[in-house]
Backbone as CSV, one residue per row, in Angstrom:
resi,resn,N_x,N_y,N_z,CA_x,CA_y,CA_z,C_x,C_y,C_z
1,UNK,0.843,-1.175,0.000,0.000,0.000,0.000,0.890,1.240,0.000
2,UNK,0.819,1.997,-0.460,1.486,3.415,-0.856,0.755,4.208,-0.053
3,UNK,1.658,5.430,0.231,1.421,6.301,1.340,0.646,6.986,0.731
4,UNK,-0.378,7.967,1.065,-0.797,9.067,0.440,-0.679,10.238,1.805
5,UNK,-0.161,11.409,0.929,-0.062,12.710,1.827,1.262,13.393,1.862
6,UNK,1.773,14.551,2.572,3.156,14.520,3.378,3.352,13.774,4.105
7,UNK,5.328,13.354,3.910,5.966,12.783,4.703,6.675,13.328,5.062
8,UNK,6.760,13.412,6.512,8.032,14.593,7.137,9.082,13.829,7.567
9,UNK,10.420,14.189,7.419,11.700,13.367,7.613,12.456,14.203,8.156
10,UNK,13.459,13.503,9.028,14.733,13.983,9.878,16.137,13.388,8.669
11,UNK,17.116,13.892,8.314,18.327,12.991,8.197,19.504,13.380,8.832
12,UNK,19.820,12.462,9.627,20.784,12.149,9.997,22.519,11.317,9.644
13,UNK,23.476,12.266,9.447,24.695,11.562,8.693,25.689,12.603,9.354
14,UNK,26.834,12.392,9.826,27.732,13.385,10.210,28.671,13.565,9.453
15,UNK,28.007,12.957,8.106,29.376,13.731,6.665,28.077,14.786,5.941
16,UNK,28.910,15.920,6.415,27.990,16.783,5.622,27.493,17.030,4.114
17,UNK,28.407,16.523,3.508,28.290,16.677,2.047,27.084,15.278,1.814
18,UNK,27.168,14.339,2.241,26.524,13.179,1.937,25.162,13.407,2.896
19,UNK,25.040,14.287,3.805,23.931,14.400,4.206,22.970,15.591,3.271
20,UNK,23.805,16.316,2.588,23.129,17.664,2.027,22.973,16.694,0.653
21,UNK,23.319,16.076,0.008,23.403,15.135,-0.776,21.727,14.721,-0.806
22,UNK,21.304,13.397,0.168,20.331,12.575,0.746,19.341,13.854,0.294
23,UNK,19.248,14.839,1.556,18.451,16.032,1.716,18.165,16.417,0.087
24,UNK,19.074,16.390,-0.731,19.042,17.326,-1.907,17.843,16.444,-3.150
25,UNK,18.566,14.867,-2.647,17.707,14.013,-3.170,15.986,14.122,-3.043
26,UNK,15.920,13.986,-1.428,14.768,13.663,-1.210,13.991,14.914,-1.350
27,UNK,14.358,16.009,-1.428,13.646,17.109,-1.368,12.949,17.173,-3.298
28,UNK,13.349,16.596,-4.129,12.825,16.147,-5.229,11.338,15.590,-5.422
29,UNK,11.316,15.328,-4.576,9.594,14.559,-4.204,8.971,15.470,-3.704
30,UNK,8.079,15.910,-4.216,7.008,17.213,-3.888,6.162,16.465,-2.422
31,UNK,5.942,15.283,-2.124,5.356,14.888,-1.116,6.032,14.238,0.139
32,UNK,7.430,14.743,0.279,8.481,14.838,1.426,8.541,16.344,1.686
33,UNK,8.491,15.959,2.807,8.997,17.232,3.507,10.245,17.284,4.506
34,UNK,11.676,17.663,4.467,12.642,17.662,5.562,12.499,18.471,6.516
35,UNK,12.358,18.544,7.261,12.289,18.675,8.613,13.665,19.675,9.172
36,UNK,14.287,18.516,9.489,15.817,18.914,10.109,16.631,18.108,9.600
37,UNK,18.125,18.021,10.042,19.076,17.239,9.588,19.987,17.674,10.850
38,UNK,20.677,16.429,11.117,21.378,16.244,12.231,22.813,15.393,11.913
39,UNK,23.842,15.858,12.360,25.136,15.003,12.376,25.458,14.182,13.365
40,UNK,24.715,13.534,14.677,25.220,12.611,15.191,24.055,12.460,15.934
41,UNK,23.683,11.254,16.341,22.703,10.396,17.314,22.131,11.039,18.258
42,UNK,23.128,12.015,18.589,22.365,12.853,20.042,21.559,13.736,19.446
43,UNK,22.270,14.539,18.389,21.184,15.596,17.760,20.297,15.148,16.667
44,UNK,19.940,13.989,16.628,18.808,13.599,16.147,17.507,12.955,17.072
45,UNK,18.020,12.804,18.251,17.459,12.562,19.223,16.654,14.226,19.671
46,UNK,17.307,14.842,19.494,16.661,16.026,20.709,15.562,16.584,19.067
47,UNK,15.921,16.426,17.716,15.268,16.779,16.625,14.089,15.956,16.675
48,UNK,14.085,15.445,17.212,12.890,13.732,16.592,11.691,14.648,18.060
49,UNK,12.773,14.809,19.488,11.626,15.381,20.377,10.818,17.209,19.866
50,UNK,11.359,17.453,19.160,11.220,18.963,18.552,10.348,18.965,17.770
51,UNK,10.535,18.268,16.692,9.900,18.144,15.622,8.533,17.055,15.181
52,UNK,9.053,15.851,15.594,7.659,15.025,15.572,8.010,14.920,14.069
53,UNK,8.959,13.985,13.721,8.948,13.879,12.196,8.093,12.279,11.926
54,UNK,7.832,12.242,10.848,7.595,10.779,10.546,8.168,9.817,10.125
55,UNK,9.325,9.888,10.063,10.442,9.160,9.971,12.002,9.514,9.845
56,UNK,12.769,9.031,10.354,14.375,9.497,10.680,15.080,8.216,9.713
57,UNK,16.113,8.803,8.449,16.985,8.331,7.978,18.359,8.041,8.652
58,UNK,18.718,7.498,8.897,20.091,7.687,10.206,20.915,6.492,9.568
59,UNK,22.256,7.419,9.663,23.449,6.808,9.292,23.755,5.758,10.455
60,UNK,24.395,4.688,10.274,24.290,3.676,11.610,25.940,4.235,12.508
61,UNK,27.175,4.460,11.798,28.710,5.152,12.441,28.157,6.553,12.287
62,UNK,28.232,7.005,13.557,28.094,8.755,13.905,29.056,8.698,15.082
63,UNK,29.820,9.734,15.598,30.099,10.288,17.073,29.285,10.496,17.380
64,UNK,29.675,10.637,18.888,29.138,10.573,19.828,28.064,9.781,20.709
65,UNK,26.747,9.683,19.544,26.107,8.789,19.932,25.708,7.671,18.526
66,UNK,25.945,6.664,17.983,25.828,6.088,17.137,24.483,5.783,16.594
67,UNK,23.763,5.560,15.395,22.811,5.246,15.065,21.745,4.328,15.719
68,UNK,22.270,3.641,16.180,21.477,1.783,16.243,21.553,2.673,18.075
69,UNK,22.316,2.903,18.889,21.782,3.399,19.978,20.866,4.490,20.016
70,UNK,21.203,5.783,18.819,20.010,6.743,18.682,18.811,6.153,18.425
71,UNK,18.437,5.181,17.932,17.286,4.437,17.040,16.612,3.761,18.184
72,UNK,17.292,3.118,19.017,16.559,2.754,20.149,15.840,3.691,21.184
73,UNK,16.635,4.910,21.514,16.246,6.304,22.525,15.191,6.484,21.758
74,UNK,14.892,6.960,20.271,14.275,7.501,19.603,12.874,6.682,19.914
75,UNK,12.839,5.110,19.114,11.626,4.039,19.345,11.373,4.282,21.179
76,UNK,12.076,4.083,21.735,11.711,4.258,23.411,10.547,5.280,23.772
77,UNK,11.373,6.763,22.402,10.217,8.156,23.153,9.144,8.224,22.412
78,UNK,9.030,7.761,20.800,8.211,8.106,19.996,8.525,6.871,18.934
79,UNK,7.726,6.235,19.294,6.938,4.964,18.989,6.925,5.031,17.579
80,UNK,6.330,6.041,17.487,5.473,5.825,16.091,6.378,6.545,14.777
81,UNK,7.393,7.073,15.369,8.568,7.628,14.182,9.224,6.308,13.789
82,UNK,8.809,6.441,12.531,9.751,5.274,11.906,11.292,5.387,11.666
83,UNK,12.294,4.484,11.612,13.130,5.068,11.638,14.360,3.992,10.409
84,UNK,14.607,4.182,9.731,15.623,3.369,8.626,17.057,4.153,9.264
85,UNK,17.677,2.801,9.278,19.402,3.139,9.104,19.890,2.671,8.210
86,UNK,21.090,3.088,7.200,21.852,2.854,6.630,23.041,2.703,7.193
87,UNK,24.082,1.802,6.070,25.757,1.730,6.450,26.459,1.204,5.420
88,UNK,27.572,1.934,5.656,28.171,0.904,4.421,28.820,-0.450,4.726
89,UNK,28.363,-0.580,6.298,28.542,-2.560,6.536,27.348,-2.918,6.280
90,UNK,27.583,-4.369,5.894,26.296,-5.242,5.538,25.618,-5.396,7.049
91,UNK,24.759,-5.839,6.635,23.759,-5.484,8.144,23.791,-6.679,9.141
92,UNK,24.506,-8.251,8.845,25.370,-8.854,9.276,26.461,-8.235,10.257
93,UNK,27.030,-6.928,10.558,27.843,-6.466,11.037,27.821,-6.110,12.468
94,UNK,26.316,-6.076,12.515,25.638,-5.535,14.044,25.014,-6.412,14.495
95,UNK,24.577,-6.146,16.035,23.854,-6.881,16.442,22.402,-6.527,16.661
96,UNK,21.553,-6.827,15.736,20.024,-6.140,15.757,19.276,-6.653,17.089
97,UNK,19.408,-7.405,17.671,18.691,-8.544,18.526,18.223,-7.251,19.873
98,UNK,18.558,-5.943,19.957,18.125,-4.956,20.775,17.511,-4.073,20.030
99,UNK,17.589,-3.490,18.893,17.140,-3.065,18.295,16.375,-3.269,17.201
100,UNK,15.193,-2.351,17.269,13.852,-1.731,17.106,13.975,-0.798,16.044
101,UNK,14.681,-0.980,14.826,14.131,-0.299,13.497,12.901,-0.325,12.103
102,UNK,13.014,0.371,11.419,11.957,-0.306,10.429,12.482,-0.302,9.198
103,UNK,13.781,-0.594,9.154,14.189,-0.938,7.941,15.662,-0.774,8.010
104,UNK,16.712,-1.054,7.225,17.944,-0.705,7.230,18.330,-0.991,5.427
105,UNK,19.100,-0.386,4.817,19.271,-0.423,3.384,21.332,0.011,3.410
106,UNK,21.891,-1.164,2.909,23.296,-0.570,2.557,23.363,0.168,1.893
107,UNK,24.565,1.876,2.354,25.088,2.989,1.901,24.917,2.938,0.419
108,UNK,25.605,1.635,-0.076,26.006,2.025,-1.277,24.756,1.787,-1.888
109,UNK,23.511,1.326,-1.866,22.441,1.067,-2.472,21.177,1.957,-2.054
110,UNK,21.433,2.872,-1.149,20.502,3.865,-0.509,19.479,4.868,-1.746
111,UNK,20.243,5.393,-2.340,19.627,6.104,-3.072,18.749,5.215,-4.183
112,UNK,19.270,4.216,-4.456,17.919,3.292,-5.371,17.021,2.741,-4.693
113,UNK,17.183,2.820,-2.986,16.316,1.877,-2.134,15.379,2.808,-1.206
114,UNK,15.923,4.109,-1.151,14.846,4.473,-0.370,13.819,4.896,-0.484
115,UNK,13.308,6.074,-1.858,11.994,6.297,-2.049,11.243,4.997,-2.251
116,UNK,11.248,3.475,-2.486,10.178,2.472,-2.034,10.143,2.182,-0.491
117,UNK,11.093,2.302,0.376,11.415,2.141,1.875,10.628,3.235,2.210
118,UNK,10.419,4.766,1.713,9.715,5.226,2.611,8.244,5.449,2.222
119,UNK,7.910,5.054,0.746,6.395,4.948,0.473,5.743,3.500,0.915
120,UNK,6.328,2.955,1.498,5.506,1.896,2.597,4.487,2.309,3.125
């Protein structure tokens, strides 16, 4: 089933060029809306309580606070924000068995994978 409406999004990546990148992408779709953009786990955390987005793109390696731990704080406060991580490790690399995402797509395949990942 395909979404109908705005979708409001957070992205999160602490390489700026590859985050203005994502942003530059997704802002192409007249029925996304970005929100904010954040460079590391913590400040996507305090964005997600600010904003009330409907879903957070998040790089899984950030300082300070890493993806897959932001993703959990995040599901903990607000349930209902969906949240996809990317990486450029295969997803074999982590240990999901604590974490609570709704999707994960490798770096290098992101941009062909996510506008169907987020019209779910």
């Amino acid at each position: 089933m395909e979404r109908v409406g705005n979708l409001s999004i957070v992205v999160v990546d602490d390489h700026r060029g590859f985050r203005q990148s994502l942003v530059s992408f997704l802002r192409q779709v007249p029925e996304f809306q970005i929100l904010g953009e954040a460079a590391d786990g913590q400040e996507a955390e305090e964005l997600v309580l600010k904003l009330s987005p409907d879903v957070v793109i998040m790089d899984v390696k950030m300082p300070r606070r890493n993806g897959i731990e932001a993703a959990t704080r995040i599901k903990n406060q607000a349930r209902s924000v969906r949240v996809i991580l990317y990486s450029m490790d295969e997803p074999g690399s982590y240990d999901w068995s604590e974490v609570e995402v709704d999707g994960f797509i490798p770096k290098q395949r992101l941009f062909q994978e996510i506008l169907p990942a987020l019209r779910v």
